[in-house]
C-alpha positions as CSV (number, residue, x, y, z in Angstrom):
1,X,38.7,9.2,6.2
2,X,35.2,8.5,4.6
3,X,34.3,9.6,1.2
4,X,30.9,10.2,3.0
5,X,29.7,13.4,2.7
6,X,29.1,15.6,6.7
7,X,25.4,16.5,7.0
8,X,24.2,18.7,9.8
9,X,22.7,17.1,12.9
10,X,18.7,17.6,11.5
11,X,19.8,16.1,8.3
12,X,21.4,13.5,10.1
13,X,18.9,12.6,12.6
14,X,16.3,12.6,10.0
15,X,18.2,9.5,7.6
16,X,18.9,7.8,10.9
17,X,15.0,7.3,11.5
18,X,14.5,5.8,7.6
19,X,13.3,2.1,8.1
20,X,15.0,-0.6,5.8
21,X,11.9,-2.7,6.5
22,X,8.7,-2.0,7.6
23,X,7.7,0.5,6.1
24,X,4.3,1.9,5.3
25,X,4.1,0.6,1.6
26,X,5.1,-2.0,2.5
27,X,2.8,-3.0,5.5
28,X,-0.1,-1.8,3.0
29,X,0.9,-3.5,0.4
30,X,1.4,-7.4,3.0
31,X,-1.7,-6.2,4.4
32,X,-3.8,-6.5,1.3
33,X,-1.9,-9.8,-0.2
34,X,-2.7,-11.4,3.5
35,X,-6.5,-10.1,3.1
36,X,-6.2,-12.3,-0.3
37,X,-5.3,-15.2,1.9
38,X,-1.8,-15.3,0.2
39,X,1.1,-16.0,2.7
40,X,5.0,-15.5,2.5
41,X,8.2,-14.7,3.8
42,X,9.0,-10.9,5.1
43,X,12.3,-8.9,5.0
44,X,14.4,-12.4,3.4
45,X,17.2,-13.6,1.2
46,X,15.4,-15.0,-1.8
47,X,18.9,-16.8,-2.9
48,X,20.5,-18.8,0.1
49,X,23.5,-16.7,0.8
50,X,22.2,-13.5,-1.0
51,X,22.6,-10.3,1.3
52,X,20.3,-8.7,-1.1
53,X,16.7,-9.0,1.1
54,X,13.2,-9.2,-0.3
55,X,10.7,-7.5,1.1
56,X,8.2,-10.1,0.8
57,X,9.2,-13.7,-0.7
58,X,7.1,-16.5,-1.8
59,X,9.5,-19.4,-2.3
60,X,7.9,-22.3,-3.6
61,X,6.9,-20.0,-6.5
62,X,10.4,-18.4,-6.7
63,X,9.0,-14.9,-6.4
64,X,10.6,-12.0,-4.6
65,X,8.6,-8.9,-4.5
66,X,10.4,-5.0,-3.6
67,X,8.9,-2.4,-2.8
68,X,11.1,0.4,-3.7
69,X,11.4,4.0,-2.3
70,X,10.9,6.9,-4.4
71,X,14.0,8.4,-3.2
72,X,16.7,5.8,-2.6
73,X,15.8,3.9,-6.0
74,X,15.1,6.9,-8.1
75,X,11.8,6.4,-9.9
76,X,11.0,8.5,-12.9
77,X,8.2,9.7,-11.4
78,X,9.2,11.3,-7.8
79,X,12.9,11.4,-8.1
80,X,14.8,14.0,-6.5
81,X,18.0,15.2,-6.4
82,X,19.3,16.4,-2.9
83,X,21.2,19.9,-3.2
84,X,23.7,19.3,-0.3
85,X,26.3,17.2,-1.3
86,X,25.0,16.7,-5.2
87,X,27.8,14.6,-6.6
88,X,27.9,12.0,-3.6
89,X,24.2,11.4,-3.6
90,X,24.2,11.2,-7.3
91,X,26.6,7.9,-7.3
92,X,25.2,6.5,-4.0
93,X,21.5,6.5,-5.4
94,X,22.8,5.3,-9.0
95,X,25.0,3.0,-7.6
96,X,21.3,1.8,-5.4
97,X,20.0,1.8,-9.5
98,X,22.4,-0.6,-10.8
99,X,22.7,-3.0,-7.6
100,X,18.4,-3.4,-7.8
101,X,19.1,-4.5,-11.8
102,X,21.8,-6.4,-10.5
103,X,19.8,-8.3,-8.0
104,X,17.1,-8.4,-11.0
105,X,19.1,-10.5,-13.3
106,X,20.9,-12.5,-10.7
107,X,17.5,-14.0,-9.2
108,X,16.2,-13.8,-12.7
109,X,19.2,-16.3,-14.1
110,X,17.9,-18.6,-10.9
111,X,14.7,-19.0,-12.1
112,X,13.0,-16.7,-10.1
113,X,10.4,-13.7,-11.3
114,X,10.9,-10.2,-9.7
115,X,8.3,-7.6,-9.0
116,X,9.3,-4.3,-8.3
117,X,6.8,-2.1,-6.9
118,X,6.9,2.0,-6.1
119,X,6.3,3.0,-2.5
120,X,3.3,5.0,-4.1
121,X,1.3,2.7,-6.2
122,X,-2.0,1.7,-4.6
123,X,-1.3,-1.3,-2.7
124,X,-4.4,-3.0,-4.5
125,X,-3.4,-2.5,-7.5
126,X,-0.1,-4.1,-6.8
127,X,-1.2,-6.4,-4.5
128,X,-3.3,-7.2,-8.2
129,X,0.1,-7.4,-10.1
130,X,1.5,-9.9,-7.2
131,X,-1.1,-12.0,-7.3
132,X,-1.1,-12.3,-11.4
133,X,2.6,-13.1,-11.6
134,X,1.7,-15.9,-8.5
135,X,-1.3,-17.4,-10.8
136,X,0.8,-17.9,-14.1
């Protein structure tokens, strides 16, 4: 048996419609870097056998760029805490925490800079902060 936690069928249905890629930050924030005439790699492994994906990657520059979720990568801004089953969600979106450093310091031993941007920043602004890290 699963150490997951049962959810009703709402609560269920709900998590099963969140998109792992795709999503609207995301698109806003490719949008803006493609109006910059900057191109690169979507939804990709920034080290060659890595399951860890990018959500956008420009390799010859070694940069992989996230755009995390409020939720699922806690930000100490919009964090929340679910209420049904507290103590799973607690370790499953620490344990989220610690890979995304993980993943950080791996790519970062490789040679490779890492942005990390939250799904509500203004995609100029951090289409801004990508293109500054691409220009150094």
């Amino acid at each position: 048996m699963s150490d997951r936690p049962r959810t009703d069928a709402a609560t269920s249905a709900r998590m099963s419609r969140q998109r792992r890629s795709g999503t609207k930050p995301e698109l806003a924030l490719r949008r803006e870097l493609h109006r910059r005439g900057l191109r690169y790699f979507v939804d990709r492994a920034p080290l060659a056998g890595q399951r860890r994906r990018a959500d956008v990657v420009f390799p010859r520059l070694r940069v992989a760029v996230y755009v995390d979720g409020c939720f699922w990568h806690r930000c100490p801004e919009h964090a929340t805490d679910p209420k049904n089953n507290g103590e799973w969600w607690a370790r499953k979106l620490a344990g989220n925490v610690t890979r995304d450093r993980a993943t950080d310091a791996q790519l970062d031993a490789a040679g490779w800079r890492v942005l990390r941007i939250w799904e509500h920043e203004d995609p100029v602004a951090a289409a801004d902060r990508v293109q500054a890290v691409l220009q150094e």
